[in-house]
N, C-alpha and C positions, 0 to 999 in steps of 0.2 A: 310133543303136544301139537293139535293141528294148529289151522290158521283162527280155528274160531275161538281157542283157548286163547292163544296168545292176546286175540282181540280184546278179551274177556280181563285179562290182566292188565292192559294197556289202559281200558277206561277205568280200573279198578284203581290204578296208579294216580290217573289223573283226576279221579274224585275228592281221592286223597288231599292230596294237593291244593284241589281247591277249596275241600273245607278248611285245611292249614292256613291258607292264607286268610280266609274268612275271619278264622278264630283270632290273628294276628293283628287283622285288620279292626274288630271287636274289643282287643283287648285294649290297643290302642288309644281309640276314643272315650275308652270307658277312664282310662290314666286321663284321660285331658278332659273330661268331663269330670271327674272325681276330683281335680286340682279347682280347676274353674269354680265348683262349688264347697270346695275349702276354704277358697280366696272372697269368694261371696261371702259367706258365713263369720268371714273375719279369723282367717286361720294367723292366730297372734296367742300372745298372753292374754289369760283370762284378766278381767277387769277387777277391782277390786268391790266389796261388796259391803253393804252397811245397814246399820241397825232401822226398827222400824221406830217401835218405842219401847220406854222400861218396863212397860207392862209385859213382855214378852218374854224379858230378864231371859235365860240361857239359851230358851230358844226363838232368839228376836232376830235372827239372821235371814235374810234375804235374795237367795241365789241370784246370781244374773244370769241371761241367755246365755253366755260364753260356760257356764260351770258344769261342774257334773250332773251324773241322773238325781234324782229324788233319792235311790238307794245310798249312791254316797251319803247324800247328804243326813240321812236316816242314821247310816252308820258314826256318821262327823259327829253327832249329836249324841250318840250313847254314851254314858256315865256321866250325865249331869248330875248335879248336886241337888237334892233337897231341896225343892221352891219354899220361898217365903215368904208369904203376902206382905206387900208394901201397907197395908189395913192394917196391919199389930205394928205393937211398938217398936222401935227401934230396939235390936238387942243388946246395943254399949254404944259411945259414946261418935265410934270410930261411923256404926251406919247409920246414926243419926244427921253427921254432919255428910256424910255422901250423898245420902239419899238427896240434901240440897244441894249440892254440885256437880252432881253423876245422875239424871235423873234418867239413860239410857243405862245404865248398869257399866258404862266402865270407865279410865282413870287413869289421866297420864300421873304417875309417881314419882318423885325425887328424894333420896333420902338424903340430908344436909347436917355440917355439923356447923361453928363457927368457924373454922379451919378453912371451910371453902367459903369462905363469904370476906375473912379477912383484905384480897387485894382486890374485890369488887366481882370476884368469876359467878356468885353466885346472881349479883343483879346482872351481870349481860345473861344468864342463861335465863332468867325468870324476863328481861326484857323480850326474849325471842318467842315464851311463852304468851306474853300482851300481845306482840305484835301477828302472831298469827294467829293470833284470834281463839287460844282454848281453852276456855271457861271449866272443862270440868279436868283440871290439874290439882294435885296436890303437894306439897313440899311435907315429908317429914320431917319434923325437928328435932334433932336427938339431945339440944337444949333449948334450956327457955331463949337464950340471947339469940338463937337464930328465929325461936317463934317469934319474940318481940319483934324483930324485925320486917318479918314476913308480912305480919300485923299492920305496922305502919305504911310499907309498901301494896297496901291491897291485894296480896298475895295468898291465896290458901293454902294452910299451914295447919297442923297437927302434931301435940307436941307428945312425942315417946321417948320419957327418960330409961335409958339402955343401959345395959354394963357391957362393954366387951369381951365376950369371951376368953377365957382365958387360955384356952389352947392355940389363941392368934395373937399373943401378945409377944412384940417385937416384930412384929410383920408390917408396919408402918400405919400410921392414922388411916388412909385412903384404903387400904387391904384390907387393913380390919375391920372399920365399917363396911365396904363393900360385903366380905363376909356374913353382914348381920341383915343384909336385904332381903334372903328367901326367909327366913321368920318373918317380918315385917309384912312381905308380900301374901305369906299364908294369911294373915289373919283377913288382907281385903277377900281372896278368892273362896275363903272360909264364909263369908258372907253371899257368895253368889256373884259378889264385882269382878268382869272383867280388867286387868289391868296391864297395860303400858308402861315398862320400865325405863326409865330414863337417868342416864349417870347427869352430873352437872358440866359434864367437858363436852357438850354437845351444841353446837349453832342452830336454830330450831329452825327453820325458814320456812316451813308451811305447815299448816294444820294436818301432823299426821294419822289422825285417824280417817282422813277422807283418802287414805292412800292403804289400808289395811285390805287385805283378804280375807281374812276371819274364818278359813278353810279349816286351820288345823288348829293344834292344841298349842302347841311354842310357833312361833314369827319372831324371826330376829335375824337382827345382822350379824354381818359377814366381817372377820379379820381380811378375806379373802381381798385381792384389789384386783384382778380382774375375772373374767368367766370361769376357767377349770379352777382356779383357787377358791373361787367361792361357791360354784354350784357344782362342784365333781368333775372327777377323770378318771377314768379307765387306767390304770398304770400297768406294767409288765415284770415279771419277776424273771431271774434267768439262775437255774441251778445247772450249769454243763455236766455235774457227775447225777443224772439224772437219765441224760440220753434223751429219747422222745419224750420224755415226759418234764424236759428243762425248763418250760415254760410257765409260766402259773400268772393271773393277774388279779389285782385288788382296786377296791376303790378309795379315790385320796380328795380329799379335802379341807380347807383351813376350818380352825374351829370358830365358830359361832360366838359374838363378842354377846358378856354377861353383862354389859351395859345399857343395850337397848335389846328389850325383846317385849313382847307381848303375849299374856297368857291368856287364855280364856278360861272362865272358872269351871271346872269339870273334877271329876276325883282320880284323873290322869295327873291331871295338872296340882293336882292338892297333894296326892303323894308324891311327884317330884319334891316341890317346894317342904315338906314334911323331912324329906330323904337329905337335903340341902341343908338346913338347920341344923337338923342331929351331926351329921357327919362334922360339918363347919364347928360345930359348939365342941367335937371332941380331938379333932384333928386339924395341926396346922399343914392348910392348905392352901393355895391359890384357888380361889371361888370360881374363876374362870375353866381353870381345871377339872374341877370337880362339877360345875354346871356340864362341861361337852361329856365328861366319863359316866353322869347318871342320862343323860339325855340319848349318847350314842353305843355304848358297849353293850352289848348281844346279850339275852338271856341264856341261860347257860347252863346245864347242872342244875342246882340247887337257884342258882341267884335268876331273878326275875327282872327286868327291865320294867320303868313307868308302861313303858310303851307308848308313849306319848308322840302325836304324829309333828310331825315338821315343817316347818317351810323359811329357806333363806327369804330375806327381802334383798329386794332389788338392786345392783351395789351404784346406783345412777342415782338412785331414790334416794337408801340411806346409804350415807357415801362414808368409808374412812375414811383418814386425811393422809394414808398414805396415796389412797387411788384418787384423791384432788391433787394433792402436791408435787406427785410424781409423773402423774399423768395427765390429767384433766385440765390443768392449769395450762399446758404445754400445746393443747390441740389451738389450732386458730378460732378463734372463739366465736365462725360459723359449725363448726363441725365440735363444740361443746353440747353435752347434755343437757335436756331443760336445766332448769331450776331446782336442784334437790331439796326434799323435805327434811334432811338434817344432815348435818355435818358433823362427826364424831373424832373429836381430836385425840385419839386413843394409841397412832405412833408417835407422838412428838411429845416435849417436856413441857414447853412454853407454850402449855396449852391456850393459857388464858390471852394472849397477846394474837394467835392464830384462832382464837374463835374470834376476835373484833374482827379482824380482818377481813374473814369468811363474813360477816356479815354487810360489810365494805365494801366485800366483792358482789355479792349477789341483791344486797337489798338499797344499795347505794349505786349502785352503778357505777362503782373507783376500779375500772379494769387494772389497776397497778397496783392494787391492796396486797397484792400473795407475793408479788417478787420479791420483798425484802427478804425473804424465807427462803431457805436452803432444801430439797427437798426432801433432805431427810432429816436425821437433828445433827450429821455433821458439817461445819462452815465449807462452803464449795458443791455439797453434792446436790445433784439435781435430780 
């Protein structure tokens, strides 16, 4: 090749070169510019989001800037139920008295028996309901003597005389009624009410509906006590008589406590709760079990899932009281979480003794309320 090719290759080299660096130099900026206006925009968790009014009833939600496009949100909203004008009459007795204390369509719920009212659990838990301020709660009563009660205490109360199923019978008072919630629950979302499930073993300490997402079909807590227990992990399988192919990975997560959750009324959410009853009324089961196996197990074959979408809450927000007692309690209490919206005594026996506590802790300011308590239910652990 003469001297004028070589030239010719020599700058062809070095043009190269310099557009590489160009492109390098481009791409660079465009990474630090693209963070920069992440960080501007508020690259965080989306905020939580809330009703306009009841007239809106199913679809009264209100995206914030942080959320997704309009098509999500288009999509979040298909299989609503049936609108029914608040103009006709009430259709029974149940959305007569909602329509007065739910007049956005939805409803913190507790179902009670006298059982849980005998050493006082049920007035600290209706006290946490006064004290943070939520006017549209209701207590079921599954007898008169817990309605009377409710009655005198200013309490709203609704009284549903039940029979226990008899496929849960020997499974203990608190099972069994638990058991008898997704019945109870259909009949509010069979009306169009959104509803807030609430066991009585829970510390209330802030108005949880100002803390909802209202993104998907089920919101509920976490058995989980910290990040991969409760919002996922990636795990690793290992078969060696496989060769290249020994590897394999699944996704793990603790199951979703049937104590507090929140439905939005939809016909996702109606066939769950639908699916929940029949099975409950004919098989003894753990309700908890059966709430994560219709909620998470695949459609398949023949069998079809609610398909009902999901979303953990926050476990800082609603805390268990493994992730208080074991953890939380233990940080210096600069570098504790705000103030949770509830506390759910759902590891421990001595609930009732450890919900005062929790409110000792947080709404009293007695930084010593938790130490008497072991951190798990055996004397010593921590």
């Amino acid at each position: 090749m003469d001297s004028q090719g070589k030239n010719k290759v020599t700058e062809g080299k070095a043009r190269n070169g310099a557009l590489l660096a160009i492109f390098l130099v481009g791409l660079c900026i465009g990474v630090v510019v693209a963070e920069r206006v992440y960080i501007a925009r508020g690259g965080r968790v989306p905020k939580p989001r809330f009703l306009r009014t009841h007239h809106d009833s199913l679809r009264s939600i209100v995206p914030s800037a942080d959320h997704a496009s309009s098509g999500n949100t288009a999509a979040a909203e298909s299989g609503a139920l049936p609108a029914y004008s608040d103009s006709l009459p009430p259709r029974n007795d149940l959305e007569e008295l909602l329509r007065k204390i739910a007049p956005k369509k939805e409803v913190l719920v507790a179902v009670a028996n006298k059982n849980v009212n005998w050493d006082g659990m049920l007035a600290t838990f209706t006290n946490g309901i006064k004290a943070a301020g939520i006017s549209n709660h209701l207590i079921v009563a599954l007898d008169q003597e817990t309605k009377s009660w409710a009655d005198v205490k200013g309490i709203n109360a609704y009284l549903l005389n039940l029979e226990v199923h008899k496929a849960q019978a020997g499974t203990g008072d608190n099972h069994a009624v638990s058991a008898m919630k997704f019945g109870i629950l259909k009949r509010f979302v069979e009306l169009g009410y959104a509803v807030l499930l609430s066991d009585v073993d829970i510390s209330i300490l802030q108005n949880p509906f100002d803390f909802l997402y209202r993104d998907s079909d089920v919101e509920g807590m976490t058995d989980g006590f910290d990040e991969p227990t409760a919002y996922g992990s990636i795990e690793g399988f290992d078969d060696p008589s496989m060769g290249w192919a020994r590897f394999a990975q699944f996704y793990k997560h603790f199951n979703m406590n049937s104590g507090l959750f929140y439905l939005r009324a939809n016909k996702r959410t109606l066939e769950l709760l639908v699916r929940l009853e029949t099975r409950l009324s004919k098989q003894k089961y753990w309700d908890q079990t059966a709430y994560n196996e219709e909620i998470f197990f695949l459609s398949h074959g023949s069998y079809k899932s609610p398909q009902v979408s999901v979303r953990v809450m926050e476990i800082d927000k609603f805390m268990n009281s493994k992730r208080l007692f074991k953890d939380i309690r233990h940080r210096p209490k600069s570098s504790q979480p705000p103030k949770p919206v509830t506390v759910h005594v759902n590891y421990h026996p001595d609930k009732h003794e450890r919900m005062k506590a929790i409110f000792k802790y947080y709404n009293e300011g007695d930084e010593h309320a938790l130490e008497p308590f072991p951190g798990g239910s055996e004397q010593g652990s921590r």
